[in-house]
N, C-alpha and C positions, 0 to 999 in steps of 0.2 A: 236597534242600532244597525245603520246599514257598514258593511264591511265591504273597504276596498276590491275592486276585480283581480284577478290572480291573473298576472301575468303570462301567456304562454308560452313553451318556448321555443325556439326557432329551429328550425331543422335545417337540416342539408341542402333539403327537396325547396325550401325556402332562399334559400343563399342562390342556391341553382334557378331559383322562377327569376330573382332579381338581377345576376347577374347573364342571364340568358343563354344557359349553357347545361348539360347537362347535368344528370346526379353524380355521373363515373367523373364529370370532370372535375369538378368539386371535390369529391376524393383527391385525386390527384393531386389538386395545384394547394392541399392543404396538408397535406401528410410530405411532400415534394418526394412522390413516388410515383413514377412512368411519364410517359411522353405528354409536352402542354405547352403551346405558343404561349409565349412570354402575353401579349397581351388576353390571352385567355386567363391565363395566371392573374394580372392586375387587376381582370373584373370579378374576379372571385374574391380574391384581397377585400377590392374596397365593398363589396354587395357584405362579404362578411362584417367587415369591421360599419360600415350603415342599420347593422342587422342586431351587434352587438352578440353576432354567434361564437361559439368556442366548443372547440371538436372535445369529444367525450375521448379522450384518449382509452381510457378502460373498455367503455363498449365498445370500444373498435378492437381490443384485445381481443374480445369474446366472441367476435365477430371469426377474426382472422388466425384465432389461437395463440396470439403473440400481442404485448402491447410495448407500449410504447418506454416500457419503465426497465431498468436495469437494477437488480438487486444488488448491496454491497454490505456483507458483511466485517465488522470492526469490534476490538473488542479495546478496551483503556483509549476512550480518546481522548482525553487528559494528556496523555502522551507527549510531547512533544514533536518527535518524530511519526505518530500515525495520525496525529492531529494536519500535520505537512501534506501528509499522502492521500489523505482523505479529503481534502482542500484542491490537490492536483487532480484528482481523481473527479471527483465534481466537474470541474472547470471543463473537461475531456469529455465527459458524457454528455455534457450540455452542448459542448461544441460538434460534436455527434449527432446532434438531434433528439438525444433521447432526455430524461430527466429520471433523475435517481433516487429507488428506495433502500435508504439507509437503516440500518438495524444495528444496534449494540447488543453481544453477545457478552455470559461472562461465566459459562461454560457449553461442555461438548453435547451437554442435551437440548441447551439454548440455539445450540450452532444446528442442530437436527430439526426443532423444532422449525426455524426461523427459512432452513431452506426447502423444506416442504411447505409452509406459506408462500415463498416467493413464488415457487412452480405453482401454486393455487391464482398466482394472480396474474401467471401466464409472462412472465416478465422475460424479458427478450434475452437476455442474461443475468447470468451470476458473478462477481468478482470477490473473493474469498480473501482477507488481507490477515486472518485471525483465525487460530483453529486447524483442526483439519477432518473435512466432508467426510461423513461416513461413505465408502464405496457403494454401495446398496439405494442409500438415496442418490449420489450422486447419477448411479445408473438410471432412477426413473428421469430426472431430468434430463438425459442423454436420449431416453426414449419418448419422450416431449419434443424433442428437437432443441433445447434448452442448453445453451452453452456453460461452460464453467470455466474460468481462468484463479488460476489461486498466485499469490503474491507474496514474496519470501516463502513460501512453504514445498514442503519434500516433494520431489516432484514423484507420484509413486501411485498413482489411479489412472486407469485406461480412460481417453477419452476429455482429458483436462487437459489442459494447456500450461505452463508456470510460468510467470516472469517473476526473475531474481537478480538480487545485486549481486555482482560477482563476489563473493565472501571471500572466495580462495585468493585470490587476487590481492581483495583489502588486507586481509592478513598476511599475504605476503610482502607488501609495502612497510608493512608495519613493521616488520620483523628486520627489512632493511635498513629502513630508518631507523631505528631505534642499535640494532650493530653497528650500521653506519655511526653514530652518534658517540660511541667508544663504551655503550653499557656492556656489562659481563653476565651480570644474572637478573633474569629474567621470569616476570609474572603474568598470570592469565586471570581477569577479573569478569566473576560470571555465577548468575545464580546456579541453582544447584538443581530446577527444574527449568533450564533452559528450552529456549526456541529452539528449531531446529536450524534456522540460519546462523544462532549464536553458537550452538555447537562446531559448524562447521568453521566459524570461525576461528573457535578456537583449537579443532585439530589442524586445519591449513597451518596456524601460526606458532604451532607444534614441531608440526615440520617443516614448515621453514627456518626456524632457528636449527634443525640437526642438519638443514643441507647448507647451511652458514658455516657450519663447524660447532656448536654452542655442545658442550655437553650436558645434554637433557638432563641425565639422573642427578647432576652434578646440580648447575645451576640455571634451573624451573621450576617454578612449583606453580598450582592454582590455588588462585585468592577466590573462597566462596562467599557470595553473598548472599546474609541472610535471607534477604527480603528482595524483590523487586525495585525497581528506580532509583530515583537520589538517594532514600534513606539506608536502601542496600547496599550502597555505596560508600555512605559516609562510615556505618557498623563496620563493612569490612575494613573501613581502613582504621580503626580504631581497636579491633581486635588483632590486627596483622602481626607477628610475632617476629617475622622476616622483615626487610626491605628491599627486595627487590631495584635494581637498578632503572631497568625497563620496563613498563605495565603497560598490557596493550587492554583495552575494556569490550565487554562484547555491544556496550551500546552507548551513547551520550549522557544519558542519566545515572549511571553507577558512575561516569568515568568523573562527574562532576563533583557528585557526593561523597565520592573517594580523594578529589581533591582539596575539599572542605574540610573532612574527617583528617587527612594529613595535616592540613594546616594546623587544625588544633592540636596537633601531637608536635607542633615547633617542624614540623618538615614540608619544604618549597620544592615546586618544580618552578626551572629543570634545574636547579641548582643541586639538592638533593637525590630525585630522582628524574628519570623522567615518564611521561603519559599520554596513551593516544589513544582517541574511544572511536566510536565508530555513527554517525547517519550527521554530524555538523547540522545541528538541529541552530535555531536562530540564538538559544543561550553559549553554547560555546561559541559563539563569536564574541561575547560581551567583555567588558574589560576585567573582569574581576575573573575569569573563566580563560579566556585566550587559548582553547582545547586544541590542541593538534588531533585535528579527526579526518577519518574516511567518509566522501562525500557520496552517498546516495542521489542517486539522479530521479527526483519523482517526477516531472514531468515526463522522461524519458519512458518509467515506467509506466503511468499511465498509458503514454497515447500507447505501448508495444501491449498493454491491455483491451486498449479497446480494439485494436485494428485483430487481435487473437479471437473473441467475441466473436467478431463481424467476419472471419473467416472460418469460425468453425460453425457459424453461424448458417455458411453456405454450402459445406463438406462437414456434415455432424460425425463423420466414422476416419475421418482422417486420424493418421496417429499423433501421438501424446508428442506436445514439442515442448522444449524448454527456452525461453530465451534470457540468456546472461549479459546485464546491464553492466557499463563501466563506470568504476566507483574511482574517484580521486582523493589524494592523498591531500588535504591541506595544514600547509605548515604555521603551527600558530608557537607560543610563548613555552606550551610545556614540554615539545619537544623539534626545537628550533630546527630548519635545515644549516647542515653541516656547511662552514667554511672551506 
């Protein structure tokens, strides 16, 4: 039985005979790095696309020590809100030029393992939205020349970059609005192995109610939830022993299932109480939800991650910066703006 011929495959040096132009140019006008007359660019294009060629992005990694792929690690993308970020985040790295390896984590040896893969595959950066980088690795990939930006996370390793929503800020709105509104005592709904930005949220909104006048000892307490998400949400508000007037949430998912969980207990926002979670993921917009939440800006955050990459990308010893996104307050049904 005779067996078809194996097709071979095309090279650079091939793209370059057809479109009559050098090896170096062809680099160029395909990677769209360094100097190339547009119509030198064009007969590369189409000698390529005649040739049926496609740049090995990898082997050019290994070439140049850097390729073409941006690591991102995530952990629950289930999420609703990192399911968002992780959607914005794509969209950015692509309109970059780069294309992204995505990895779910679902703990801290997952997140070690996974960023010493990435610097294995020479990946042009790192975006961290989950976790936090052991220092020690983090360093090898600094000595790679391998950038790292981490997202909502402590900003607290030499040589990282952070973008973060402004927490302090969102809770301090929160705290407004919800005073403003005429509530008296006041809750904090948050699990009990929080995030580090949910923490922050919830001391900002701590003390924003003492510089309001609220007295803290008096009337605040924290609402814990058992578990993560909605269902830690709905639990907490079915074991709540208090009622609280005001409930600020540390994310959109407890602040939902905390409004379910009240409902079956006979108690409405804002009639009852009122409620305000925090990233306006696409369900609290729905009708049955109507969530008064603080608005996370993820595009924003992307592109202020890629453009962090891409410059520490060119100064690898520059120091640690932080950049704080603004977050808006949006007034929905469970805690109306004030007449």
């Amino acid at each position: 039985m005779s067996s078809l011929p194996r097709k071979q495959s095309v090279t650079a040096q091939d793209v370059a005979h057809r479109a009559g132009v050098s090896r170096a140019v062809v680099s160029r006008a395909l990677s769209n790095n360094g100097s190339i007359s547009p119509d030198a660019r064009e007969r590369v294009l189409r000698a390529a696309e005649e040739l049926g060629y496609q740049v090995n992005f990898l082997a050019q990694g290994l070439n140049r020590r850097r390729s073409h792929l941006i690591g991102v690690m995530v952990s629950r993308i289930s999420d609703p809100f990192r399911s968002s970020l992780l959607d914005a985040l794509l969209g950015e790295i692509q309109r970059r030029g780069f294309q992204a390896l995505v990895s779910e984590i679902r703990s801290e040896q997952d997140l070690a393992r996974t960023l010493r893969r990435f610097a294995q595959f020479r990946v042009s950066g790192v975006i961290v939205t989950s976790g936090q980088p052991p220092e020690t690795l983090v360093n090898e990939c600094v000595s790679q020349q391998i950038p790292v930006v981490g997202i909502n996370r402590q900003p607290d390793i030499p040589f990282v970059d952070y973008i973060c929503s402004d927490n302090a800020c969102g809770a301090t709105l929160a705290a407004g609005q919800l005073v403003g509104n005429g509530c008296r005592r006041f809750g904090w709904l948050n699990t009990s192995h929080s995030t580090w930005a949910g923490r922050m949220r919830g001391e900002a909104f701590y003390q924003a109610l003492s510089t309001l006048g609220v007295d803290i000892t008096r009337d605040w307490q924290a609402l814990i939830a058992p578990t993560e998400g909605y269902d830690g949400g709905f639990q907490a508000a079915l074991s709540a022993n208090e009622h609280p007037e005001g409930i600020f949430c540390a994310n959109a998912q407890l602040a939902c299932g905390f409004l379910d969980g009240m409902r079956q207990r006979g108690r409405h926002a804002p009639d009852d109480f009122q409620l305000i979670g925090f990233d306006n993921t696409p369900q609290t917009a729905q009708y049955s939800y109507q969530l008064t939440t603080l608005h996370q800006d993820v595009a924003e955050i992307s592109r202020q991650a890629l453009t962090r990459l891409l410059e520490r990308a060119e100064d690898p010893q520059q120091p640690s910066r932080t950049t704080w996104v603004d977050v808006q307050l949006i007034h929905r049904r469970t805690s109306p703006l004030s007449q």
